[in-house]
GURO-36352 format. One line per 5 residues: number of its first residue (from 0); their letters; for each residue x, y, z of N, C-alpha, C. Coordinates in steps of 0.1 Angstrom, whole numbers, plus 5000, padded with zeros to 4 digits. Layout:
N
NUM> A> X,Y,Z,X,Y,Z,X,Y,Z; ...
END
This chain:
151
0> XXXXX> 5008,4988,5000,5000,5000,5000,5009,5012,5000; 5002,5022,4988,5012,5031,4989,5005,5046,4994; 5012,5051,5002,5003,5064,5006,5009,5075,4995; 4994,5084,4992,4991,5091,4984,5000,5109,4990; 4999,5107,5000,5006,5119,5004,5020,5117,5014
5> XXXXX> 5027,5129,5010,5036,5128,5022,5041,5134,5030; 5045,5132,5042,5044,5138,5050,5044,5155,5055; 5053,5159,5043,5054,5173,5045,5043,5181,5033; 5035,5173,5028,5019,5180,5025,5011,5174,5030; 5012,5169,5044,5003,5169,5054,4997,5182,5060
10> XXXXX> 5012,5189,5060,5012,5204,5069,5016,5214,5058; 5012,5222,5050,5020,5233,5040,5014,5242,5048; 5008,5251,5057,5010,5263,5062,5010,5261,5077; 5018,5271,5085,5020,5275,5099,5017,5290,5100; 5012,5289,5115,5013,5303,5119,5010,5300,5136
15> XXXXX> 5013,5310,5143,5014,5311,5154,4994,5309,5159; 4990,5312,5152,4976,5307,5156,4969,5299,5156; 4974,5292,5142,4968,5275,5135,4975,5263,5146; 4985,5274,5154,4996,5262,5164,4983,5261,5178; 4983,5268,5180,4970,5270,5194,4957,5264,5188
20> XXXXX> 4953,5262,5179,4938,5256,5177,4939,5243,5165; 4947,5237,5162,4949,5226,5158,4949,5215,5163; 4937,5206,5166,4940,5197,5175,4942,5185,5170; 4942,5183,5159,4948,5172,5150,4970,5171,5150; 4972,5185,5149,4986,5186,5150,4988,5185,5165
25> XXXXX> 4981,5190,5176,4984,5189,5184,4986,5171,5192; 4975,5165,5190,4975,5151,5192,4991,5140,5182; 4990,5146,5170,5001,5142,5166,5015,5143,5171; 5017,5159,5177,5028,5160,5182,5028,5152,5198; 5015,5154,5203,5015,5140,5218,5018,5130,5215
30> XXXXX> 5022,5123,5203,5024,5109,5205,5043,5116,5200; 5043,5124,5192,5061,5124,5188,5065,5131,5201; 5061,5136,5210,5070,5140,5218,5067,5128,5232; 5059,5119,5230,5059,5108,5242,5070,5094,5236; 5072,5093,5220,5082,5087,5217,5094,5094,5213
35> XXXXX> 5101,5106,5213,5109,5110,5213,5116,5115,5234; 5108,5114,5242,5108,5112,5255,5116,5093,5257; 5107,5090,5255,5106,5077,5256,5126,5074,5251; 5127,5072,5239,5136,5069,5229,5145,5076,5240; 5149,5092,5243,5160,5099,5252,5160,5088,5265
40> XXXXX> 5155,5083,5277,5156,5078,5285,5158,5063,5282; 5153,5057,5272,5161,5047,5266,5176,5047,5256; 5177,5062,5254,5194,5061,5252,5199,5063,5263; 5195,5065,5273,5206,5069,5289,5207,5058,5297; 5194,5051,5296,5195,5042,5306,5201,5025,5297
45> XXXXX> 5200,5030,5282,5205,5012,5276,5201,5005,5273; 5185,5007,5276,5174,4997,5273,5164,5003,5274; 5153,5000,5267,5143,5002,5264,5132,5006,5274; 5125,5019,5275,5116,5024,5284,5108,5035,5278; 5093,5032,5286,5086,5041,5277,5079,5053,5288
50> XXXXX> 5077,5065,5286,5076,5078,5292,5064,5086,5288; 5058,5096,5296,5051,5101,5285,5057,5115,5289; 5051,5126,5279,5058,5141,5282,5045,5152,5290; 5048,5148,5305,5035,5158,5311,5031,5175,5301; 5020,5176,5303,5016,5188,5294,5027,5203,5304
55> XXXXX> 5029,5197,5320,5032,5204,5328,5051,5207,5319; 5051,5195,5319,5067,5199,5315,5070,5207,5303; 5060,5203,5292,5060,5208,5281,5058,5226,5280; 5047,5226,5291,5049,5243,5291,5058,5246,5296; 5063,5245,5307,5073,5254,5314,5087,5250,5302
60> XXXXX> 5094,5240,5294,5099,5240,5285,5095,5250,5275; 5084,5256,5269,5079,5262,5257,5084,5277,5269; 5077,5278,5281,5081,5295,5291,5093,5297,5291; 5104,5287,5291,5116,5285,5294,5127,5287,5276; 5118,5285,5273,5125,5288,5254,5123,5301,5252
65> XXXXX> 5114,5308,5258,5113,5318,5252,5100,5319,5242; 5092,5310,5243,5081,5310,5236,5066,5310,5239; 5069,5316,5251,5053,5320,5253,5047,5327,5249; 5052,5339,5241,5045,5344,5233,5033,5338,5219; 5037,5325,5220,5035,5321,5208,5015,5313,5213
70> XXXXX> 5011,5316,5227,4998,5312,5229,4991,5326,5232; 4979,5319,5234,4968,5334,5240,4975,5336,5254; 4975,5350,5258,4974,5351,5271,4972,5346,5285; 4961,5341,5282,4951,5334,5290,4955,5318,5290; 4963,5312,5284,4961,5295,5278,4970,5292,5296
75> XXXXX> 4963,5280,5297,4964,5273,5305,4981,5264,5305; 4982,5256,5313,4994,5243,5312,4990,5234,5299; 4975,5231,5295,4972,5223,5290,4976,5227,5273; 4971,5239,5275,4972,5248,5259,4984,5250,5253; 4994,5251,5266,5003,5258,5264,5013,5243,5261
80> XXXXX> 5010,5232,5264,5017,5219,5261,5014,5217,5247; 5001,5220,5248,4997,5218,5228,5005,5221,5226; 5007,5233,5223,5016,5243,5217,5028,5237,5213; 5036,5235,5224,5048,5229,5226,5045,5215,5212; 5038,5209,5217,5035,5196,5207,5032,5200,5194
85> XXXXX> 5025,5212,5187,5022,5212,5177,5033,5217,5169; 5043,5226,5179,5058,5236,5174,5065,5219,5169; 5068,5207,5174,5076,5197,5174,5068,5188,5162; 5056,5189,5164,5047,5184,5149,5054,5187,5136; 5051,5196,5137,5050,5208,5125,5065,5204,5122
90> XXXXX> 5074,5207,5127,5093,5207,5126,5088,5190,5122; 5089,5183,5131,5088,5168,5120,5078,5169,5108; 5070,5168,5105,5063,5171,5091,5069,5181,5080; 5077,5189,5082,5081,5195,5076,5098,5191,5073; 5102,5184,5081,5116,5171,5080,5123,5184,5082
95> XXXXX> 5120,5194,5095,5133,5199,5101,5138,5194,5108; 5130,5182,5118,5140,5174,5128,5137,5159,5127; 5142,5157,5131,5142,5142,5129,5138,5132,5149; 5134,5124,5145,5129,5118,5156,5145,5115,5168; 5154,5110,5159,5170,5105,5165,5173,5115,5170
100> XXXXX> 5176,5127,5163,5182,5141,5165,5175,5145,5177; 5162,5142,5179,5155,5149,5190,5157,5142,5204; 5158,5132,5201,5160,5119,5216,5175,5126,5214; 5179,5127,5211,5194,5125,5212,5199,5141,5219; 5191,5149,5215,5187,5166,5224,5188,5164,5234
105> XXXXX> 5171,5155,5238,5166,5154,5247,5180,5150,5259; 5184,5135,5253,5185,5129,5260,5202,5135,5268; 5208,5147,5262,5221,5150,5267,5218,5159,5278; 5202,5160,5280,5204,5168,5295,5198,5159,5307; 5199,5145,5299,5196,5133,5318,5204,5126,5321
110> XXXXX> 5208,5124,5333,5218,5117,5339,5208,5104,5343; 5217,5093,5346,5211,5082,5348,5206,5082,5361; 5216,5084,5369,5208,5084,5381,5197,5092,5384; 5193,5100,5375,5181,5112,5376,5168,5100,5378; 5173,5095,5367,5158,5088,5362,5154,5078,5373
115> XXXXX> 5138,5078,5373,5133,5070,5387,5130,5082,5395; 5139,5094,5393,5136,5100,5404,5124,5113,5399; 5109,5112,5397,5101,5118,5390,5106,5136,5390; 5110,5143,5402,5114,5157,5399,5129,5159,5394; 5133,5150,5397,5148,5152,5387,5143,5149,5376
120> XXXXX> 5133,5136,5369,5135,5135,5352,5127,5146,5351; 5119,5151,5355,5111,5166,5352,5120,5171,5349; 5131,5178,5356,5136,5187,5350,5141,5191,5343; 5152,5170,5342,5159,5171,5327,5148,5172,5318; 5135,5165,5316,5128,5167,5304,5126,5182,5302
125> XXXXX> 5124,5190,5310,5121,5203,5307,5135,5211,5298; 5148,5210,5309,5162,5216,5301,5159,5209,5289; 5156,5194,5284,5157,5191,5271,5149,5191,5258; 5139,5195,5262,5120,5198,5256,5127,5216,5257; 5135,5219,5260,5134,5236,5260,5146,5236,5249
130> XXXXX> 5155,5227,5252,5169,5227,5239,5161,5227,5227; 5150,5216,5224,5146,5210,5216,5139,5220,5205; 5130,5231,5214,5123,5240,5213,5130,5254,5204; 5140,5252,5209,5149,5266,5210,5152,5259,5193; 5157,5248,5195,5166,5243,5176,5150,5246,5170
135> XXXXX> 5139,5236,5174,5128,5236,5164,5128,5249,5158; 5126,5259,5165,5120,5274,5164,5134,5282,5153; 5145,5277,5160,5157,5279,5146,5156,5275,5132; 5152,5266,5135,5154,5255,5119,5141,5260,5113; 5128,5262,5120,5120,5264,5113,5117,5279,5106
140> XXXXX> 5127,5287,5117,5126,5303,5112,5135,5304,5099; 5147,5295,5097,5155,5291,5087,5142,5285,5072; 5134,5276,5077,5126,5275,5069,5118,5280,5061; 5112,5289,5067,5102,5298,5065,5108,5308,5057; 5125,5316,5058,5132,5326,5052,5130,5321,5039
145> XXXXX> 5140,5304,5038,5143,5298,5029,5132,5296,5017; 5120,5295,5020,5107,5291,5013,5099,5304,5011; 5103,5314,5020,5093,5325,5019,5080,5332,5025; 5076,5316,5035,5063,5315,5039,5070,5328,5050; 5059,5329,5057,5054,5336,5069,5049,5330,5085
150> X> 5054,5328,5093,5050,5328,5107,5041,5334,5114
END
């Protein structure tokens, strides 16, 4: 079976608005940023483990990049995780990052012994969901120049 489309005309436009009310990108980016989670603490620890990425971590990572600007005012932890998930969507559909490249972000700000311990791996998830953030938002402002579009 051959699929008719690919990936990167799944997504042909962005904007900081379509990022907050997309809940198709947004669910998509929930599952890439619970296996790109996942994949980082299974590169540290050596074997295989699966994670999910709290919406809590994901905002204060998106507060922490510098990208709060990028929701309504008002948006909650919850909204504000979309966000984060739909910014990391969008960058994979558009083949700015790659799933390896991202675990592998992720994963150079957890120490082993962190893990197990739920506010230590918070935090590294957050330093590394905020690295992640910071490249996405580079590569894709590079994108946008390069192509013409608009943000």
């Amino acid at each position: 079976m051959t699929l008719s489309r690919n990936r990167s005309t799944l997504f042909n436009t962005v904007s900081c608005k379509s990022l907050s009310k997309d809940r198709g990108l947004a669910r998509l980016g929930d599952s890439i940023t619970n296996l790109v989670l996942s994949f980082a603490v299974s590169l540290v620890l050596g074997h295989p483990e699966g994670r999910r990425a709290p919406d809590k971590v994901l905002s204060q990572a998106l507060t922490e990049a510098g990208l709060r600007h990028m929701a309504p005012k008002r948006a909650g932890i919850d909204e504000l995780g979309d966000i984060a998930e739909s910014l990391i969507a969008s960058a994979w559909l558009n083949n700015t990052i790659n799933i390896e490249d991202a675990a592998s972000t992720i994963a150079s700000e957890f120490k082993e012994e962190d893990i197990g311990d739920r506010k230590k791996e918070n935090l590294s998830a957050i330093r590394g969901f905020k690295k992640l953030l910071q490249e996405v938002m580079k590569q894709m402002n590079t994108y946008f120049i390069d192509s013409g579009r608009k943000t």
